[in-house]
C-alpha positions as CSV (number, residue, x, y, z in Angstrom):
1,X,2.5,-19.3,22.8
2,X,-0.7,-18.1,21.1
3,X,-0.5,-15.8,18.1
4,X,-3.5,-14.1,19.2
5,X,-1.6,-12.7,22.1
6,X,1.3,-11.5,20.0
7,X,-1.3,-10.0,17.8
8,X,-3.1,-8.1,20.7
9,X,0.2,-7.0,22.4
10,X,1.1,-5.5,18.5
11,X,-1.8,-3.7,18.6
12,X,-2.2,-2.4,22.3
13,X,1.4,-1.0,21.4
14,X,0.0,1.4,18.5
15,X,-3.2,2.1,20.2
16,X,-2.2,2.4,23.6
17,X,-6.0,2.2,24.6
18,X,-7.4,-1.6,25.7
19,X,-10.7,-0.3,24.6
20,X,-9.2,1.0,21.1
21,X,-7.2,-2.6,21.0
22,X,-10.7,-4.3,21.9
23,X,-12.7,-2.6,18.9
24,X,-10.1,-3.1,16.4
25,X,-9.4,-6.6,16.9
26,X,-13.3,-6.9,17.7
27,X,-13.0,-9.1,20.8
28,X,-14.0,-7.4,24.2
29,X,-12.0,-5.4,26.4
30,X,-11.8,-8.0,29.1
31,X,-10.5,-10.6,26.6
32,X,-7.8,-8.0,25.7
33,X,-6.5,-7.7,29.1
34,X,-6.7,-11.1,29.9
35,X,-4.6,-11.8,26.8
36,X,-2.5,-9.4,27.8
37,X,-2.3,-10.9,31.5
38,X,-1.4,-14.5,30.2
39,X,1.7,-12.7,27.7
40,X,2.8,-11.1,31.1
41,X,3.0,-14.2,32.8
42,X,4.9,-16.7,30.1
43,X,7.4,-14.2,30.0
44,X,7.5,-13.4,33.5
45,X,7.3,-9.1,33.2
46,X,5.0,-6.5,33.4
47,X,4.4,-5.3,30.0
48,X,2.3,-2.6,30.3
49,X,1.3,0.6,32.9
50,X,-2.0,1.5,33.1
51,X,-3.3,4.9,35.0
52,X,-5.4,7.8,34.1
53,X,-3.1,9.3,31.9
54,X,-3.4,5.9,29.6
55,X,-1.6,3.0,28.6
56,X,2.5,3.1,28.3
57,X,4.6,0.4,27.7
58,X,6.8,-0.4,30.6
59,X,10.7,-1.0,29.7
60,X,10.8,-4.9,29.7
61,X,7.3,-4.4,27.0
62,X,9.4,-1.9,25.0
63,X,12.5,-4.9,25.0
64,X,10.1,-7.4,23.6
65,X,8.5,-5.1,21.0
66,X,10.5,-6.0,18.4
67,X,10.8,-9.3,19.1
68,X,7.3,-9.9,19.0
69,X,6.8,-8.4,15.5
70,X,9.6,-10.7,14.2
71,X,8.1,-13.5,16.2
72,X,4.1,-12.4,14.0
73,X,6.2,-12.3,10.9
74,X,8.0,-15.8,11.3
75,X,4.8,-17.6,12.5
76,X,3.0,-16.0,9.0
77,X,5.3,-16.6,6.9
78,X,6.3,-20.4,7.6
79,X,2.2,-21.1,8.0
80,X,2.3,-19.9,4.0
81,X,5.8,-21.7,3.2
82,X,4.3,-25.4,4.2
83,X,1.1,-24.4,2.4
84,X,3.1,-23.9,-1.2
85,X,1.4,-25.2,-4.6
86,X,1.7,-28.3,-5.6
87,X,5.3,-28.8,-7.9
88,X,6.1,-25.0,-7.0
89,X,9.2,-24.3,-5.2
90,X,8.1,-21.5,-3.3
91,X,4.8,-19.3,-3.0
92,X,5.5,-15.9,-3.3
93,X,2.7,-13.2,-2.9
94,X,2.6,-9.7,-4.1
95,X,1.4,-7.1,-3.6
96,X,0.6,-4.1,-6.0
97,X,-1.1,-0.8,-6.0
98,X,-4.4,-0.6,-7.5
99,X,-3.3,2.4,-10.0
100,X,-0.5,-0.2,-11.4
101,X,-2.6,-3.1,-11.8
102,X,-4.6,-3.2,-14.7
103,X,-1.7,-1.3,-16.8
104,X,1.6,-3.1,-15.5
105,X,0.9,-6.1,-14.1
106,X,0.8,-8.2,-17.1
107,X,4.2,-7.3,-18.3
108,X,5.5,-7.7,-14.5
109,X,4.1,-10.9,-14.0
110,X,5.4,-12.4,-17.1
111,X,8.8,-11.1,-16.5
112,X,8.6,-12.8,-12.9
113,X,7.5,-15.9,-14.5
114,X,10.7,-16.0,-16.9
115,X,13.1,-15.2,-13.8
116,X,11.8,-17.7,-10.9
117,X,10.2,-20.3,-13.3
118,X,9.8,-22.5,-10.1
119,X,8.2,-20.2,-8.1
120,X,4.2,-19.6,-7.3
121,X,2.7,-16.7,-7.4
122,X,-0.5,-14.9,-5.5
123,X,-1.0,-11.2,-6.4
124,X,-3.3,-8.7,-4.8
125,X,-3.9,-5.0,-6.1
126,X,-4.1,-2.8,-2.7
127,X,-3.8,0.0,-1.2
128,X,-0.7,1.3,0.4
129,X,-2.0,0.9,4.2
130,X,-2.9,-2.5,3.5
131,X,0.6,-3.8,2.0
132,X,3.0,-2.0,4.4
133,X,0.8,-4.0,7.1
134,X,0.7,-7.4,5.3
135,X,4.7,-7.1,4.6
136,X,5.0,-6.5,8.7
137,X,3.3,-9.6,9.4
138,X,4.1,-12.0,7.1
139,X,1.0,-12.2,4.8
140,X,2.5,-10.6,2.0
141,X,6.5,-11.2,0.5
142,X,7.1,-8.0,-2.0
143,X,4.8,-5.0,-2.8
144,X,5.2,-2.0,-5.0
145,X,3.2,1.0,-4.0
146,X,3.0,4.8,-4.1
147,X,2.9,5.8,-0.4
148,X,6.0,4.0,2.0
149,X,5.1,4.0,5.7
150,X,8.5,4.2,7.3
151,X,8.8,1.5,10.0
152,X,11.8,0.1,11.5
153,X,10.6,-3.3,10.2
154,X,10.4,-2.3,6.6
155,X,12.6,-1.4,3.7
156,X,11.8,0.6,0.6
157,X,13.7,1.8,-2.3
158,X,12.3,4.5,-5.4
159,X,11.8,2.1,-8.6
160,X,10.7,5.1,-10.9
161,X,7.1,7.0,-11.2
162,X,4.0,6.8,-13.3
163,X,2.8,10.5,-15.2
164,X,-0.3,11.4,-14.9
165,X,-1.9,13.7,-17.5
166,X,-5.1,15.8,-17.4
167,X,-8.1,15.3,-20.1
168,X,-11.1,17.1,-20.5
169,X,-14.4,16.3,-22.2
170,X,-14.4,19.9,-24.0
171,X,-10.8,21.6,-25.3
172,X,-10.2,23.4,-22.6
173,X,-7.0,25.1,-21.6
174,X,-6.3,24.4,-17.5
175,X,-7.8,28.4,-16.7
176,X,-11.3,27.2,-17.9
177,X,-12.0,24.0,-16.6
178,X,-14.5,24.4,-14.6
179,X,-14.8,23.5,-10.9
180,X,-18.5,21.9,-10.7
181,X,-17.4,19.7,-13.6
182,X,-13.8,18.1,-12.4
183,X,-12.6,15.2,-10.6
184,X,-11.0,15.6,-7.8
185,X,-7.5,12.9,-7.5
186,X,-6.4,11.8,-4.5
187,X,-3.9,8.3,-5.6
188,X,-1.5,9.1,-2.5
189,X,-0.8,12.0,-0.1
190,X,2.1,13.3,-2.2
191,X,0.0,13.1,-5.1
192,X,-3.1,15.0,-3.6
193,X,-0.3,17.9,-2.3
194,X,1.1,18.1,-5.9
195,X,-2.5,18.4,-7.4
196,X,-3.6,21.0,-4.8
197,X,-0.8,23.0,-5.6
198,X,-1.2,23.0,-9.3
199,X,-4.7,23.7,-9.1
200,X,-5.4,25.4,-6.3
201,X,-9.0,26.8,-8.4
202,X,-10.1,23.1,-8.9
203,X,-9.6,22.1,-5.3
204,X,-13.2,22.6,-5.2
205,X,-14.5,20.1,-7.1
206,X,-17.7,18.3,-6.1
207,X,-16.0,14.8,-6.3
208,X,-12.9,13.2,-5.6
209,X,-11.4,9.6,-6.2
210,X,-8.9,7.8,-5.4
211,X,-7.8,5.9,-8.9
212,X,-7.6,6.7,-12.0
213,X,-10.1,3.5,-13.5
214,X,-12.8,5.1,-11.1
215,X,-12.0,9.1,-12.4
216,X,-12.0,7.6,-16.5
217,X,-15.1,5.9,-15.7
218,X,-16.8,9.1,-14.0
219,X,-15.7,11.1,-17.2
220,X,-16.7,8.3,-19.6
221,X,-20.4,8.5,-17.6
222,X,-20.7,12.5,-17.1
223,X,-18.1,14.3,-19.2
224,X,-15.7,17.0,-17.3
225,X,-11.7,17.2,-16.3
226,X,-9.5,15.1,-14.2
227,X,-5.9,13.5,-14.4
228,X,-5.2,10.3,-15.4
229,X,-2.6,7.6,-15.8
230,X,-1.1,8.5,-19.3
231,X,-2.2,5.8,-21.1
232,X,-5.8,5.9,-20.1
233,X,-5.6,9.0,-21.1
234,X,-4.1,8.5,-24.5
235,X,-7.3,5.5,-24.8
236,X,-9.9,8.0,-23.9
237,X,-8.1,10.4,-26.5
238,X,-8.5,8.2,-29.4
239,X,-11.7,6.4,-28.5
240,X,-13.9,8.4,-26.4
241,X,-13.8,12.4,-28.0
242,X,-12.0,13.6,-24.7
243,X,-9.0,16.4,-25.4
244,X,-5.5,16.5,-23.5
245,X,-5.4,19.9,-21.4
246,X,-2.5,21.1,-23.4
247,X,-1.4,23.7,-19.9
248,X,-2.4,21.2,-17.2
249,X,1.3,20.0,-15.9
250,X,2.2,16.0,-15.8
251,X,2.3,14.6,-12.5
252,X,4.4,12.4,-11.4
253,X,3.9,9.8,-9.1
254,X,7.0,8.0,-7.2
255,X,6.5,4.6,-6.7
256,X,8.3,2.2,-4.5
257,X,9.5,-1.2,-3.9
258,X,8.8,-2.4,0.0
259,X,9.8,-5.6,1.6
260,X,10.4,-6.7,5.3
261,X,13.6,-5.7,6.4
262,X,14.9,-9.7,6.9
263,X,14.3,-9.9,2.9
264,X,16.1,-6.5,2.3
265,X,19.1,-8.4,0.5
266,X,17.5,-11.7,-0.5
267,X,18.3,-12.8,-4.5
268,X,14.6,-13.2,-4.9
269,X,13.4,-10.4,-4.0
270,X,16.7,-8.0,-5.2
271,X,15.9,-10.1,-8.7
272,X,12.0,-8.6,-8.6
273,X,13.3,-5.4,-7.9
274,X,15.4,-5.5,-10.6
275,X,12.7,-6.3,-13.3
276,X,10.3,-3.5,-11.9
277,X,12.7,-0.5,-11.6
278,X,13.6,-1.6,-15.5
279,X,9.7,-1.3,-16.4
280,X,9.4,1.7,-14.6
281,X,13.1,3.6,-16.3
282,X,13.1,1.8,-20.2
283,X,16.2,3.3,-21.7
């Protein structure tokens, strides 16, 4: 069996739309159905319905859903087992949220190294999205990141959060910030409601990023107000003339371990676990 037809069958199931499928997985609509068509007849079952209404799986194509994302995941993940570094014993890739990167990775990494000595690693700083759909198809083995996307496919677990802290260009108190002059966070959805609540008077603001290098950057280049990660704030502090808001409240960001369900209780990936949640909580 092809992956590609696994891969459009995956996709017709979230969109529901063969048009939708065709644009995303940027073949044409004709190819998706005939994909679809050759799926339906190596397993002998319709798959799909089709009428005005739109697209519904039928029952037999809601039986092999899960099957077919375990069968995408096993197919990705042994075409990166037989493709492991030279004297490595495994390849393991990671993925990490862009906020933690530059800050934590280091200390992470080095860690890892010390516990799976034999092991190879490939790391890519990401966006939430992105990892939850790597882990459900194989391309990626662990991630930590701020915003889990349930799925019955993937497991997650709270390792601790990151503060955030607001600075400010001038010493300003949180009242007088003012709104043509701040920057906007947006790091996750549960970050971005906390921040709106907080400061309902700077919700406003002219721009808005979504991580904290870009917003310290912005400030280093203009000047203004916006939260960052604690420690780039403490660095513009001592370096760059900017001023803690002494009223703006720290916000915390959760952050998460996720890996695919099948690895929910393996020793390697319990054992990186381990090392982040003690990062993130030092007694």
């Amino acid at each position: 069996m092809q992956i590609e037809l696994l891969e459009t069958f995956l996709d017709l199931c979230e969109t529901r739309s063969f048009n939708r499928s065709a644009e995303r997985l940027g073949v044409t609509q004709s190819t998706v159905s005939a994909r679809i068509a050759a799926l339906e007849a190596a397993l002998g079952v319709r798959l799909f319905d089709r009428s005005r209404a739109g697209t519904d799986l039928t029952f037999e194509g809601g039986r092999f859903e899960p099957h077919a994302r375990s069968l995408r995941h096993e197919w990705n993940e042994a075409r990166r087992r037989i493709r492991v570094p030279d004297r490595a014993a495994q390849l393991i890739r990671l993925g990490i949220q862009n906020d933690l990167a530059a800050q934590h990775i280091g200390d992470w990494v080095a860690d890892f190294r010390r516990a799976l000595p034999d092991a190879a690693f490939y790391i890519e700083p990401d966006y939430s999205n992105q990892m939850c759909a790597d882990l459900l198809t194989g391309v990626q083995d662990f991630a930590v990141m701020f915003s889990p996307k349930p799925h019955p496919d993937l497991h997650f677990e709270t390792l601790g959060d990151v503060p955030y802290v607001m600075v400010s260009s001038e010493p300003l108190g949180l009242a007088d910030i003012p709104v043509e002059s701040f920057i906007f966070a947006h790091f996750s959805p549960a970050f971005e409601a906390m921040h709106r609540a907080v400061t309902p008077h700077l919700v406003g603001a002219p721009i808005s990023v979504g991580q904290s290098g870009t917003v310290a950057a912005l400030l280093g280049a203009m000047g203004g107000a916006g939260y960052v990660l604690e420690k780039t704030a403490e660095a513009l502090c001592q370096s760059s003339g900017f001023h803690r808001v002494p009223d703006a409240p720290v916000l915390r960001q959760p952050v998460y371990a996720a890996v695919h369900v099948r690895h929910r209780i393996s020793a390697v990936h319990r054992r990186l676990t381990r090392i982040v949640h003690r990062r993130l909580t030092p007694r």
